[in-house]
N, C-alpha and C positions, 0 to 999 in steps of 0.2 A: 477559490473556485466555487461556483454555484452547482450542485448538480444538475437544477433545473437546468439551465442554460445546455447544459450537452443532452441529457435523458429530457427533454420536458415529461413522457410519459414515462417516467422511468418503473422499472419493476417493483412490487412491494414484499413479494411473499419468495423467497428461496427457488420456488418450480417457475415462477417470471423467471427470477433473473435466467435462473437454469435454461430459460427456452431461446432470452434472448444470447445467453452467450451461445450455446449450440449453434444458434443461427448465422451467428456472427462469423465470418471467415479468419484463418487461421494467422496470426502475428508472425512475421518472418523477426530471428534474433536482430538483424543490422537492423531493422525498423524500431527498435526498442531506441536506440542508442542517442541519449540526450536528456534533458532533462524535461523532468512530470510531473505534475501537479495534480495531487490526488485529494477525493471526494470518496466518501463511504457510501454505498448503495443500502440500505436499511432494508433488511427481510426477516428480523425479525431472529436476529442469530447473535448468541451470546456476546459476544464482541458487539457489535452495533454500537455505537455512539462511543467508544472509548478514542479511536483515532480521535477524531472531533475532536475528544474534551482534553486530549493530550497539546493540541495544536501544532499535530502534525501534518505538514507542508505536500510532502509529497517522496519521489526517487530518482537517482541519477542513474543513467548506465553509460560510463564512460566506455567498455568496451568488454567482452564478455568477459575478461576477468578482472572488471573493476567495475562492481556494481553497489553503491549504498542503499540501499533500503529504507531506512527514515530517515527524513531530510526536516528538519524545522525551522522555519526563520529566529533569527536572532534577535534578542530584545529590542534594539533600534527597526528590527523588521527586513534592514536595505541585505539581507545576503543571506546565504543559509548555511548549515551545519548538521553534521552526519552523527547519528546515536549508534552506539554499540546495542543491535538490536537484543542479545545474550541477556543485557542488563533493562532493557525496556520492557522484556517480557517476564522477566524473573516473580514482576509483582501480578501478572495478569489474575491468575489461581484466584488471589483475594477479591480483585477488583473487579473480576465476572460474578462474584459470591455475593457480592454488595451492591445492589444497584444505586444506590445512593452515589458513590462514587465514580458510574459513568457517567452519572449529570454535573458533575465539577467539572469547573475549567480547573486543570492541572496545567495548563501554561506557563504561567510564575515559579511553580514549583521545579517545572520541567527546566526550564532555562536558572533557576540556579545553582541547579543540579548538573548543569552541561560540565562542569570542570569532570566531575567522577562519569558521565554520559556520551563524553564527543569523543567520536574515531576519526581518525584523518587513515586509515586503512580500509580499503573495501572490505565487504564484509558478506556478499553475496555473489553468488557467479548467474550469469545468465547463458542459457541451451534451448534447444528445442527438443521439448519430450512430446508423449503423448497422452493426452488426460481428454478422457470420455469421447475418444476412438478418433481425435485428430490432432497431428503434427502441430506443434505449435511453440511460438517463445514462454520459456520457463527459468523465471527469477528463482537461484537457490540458494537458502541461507548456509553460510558458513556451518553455525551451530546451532541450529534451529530443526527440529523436523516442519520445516513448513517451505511450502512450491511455490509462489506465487506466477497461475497461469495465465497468458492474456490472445485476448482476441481481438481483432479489428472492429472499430466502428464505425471509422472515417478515418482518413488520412491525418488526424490531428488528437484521436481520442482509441482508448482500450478499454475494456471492460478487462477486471481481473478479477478471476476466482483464488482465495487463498485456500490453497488447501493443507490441514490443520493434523496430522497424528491426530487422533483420538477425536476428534469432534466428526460427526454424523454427517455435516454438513457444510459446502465451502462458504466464505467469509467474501463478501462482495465489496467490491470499490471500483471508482472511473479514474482512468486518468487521462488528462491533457495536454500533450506537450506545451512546454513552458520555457522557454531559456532564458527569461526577463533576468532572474534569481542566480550569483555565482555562489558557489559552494565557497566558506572561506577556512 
């Protein structure tokens, strides 16, 4: 997915995105339910380019308690497959500390790694909480302190703020619904 194509003016700096997701109306959970194909919104926040250079696809939410979290296509590309996020984030620490390493493609890496990587168990739950004073759907990791919250754009896109334990500030991405892709 291009972001341009959904955002063409998409936000650059953290208080953007901040204004456009405030503005945005609130995601009911049954609206979540399908599968999405995610795009990183770049403001300039530690994380930024790492989904990218992971070549990570996107998220399913089969049903609020069956939700995967990273979804990546498979090396022939035709179908996707679900990472134990536990183990996806385990190396972030280093990989935030090193900027050199947000600008690799870790794709090859990532898919040889799928034997010790791939869950065929959801690993997240999806609710509606409240983050910065509205009702809304909230992706929550199993074992992770992290919320991922979303708002409407359109009938076909979300803006999602990650919100992160300990970082100052949420982690931005788009997503668009996508069913093209089955989970295998």
């Amino acid at each position: 997915m291009v972001l341009a194509d959904v955002l063409p003016n998409a936000p650059t700096t953290t208080d953007d995105a901040l204004a456009l997701f405030d503005a945005s109306p609130a995601a009911e959970a049954e609206f979540m339910i399908g599968t999405w194909h995610g795009a990183e919104l770049p403001t300039g926040h530690p994380l930024d380019g790492l989904l990218e250079a992971s070549g990570w696809w996107g998220k399913q939410f089969v049903d609020s308690e069956t939700v995967h979290p990273l979804l990546f296509p498979t090396a022939d590309g035709r179908a996707l497959w679900a990472v134990k996020p536990i183990l996806a984030f385990s190396g972030l620490g280093m990989v935030t500390r090193i900027p050199a390493l947000r600008r690799r493609n870790h794709t090859a890496f990532i898919n040889y790694a799928s034997p010790i990587l791939r869950t065929q168990s959801p690993k997240a739950r999806l609710r509606t909480t409240r983050y910065r004073g509205v009702d809304t759907a909230t992706m929550i990791y199993d074992q992770l302190p992290i919320n991922d919250v979303f708002r409407k754009l359109d009938d076909q896109s979300v803006i999602g703020a990650m919100d992160l334990r300990g970082s100052k500030k949420p982690y931005f991405f788009v997503l668009t619904r996508d069913d093209s892709m089955q989970l295998r």
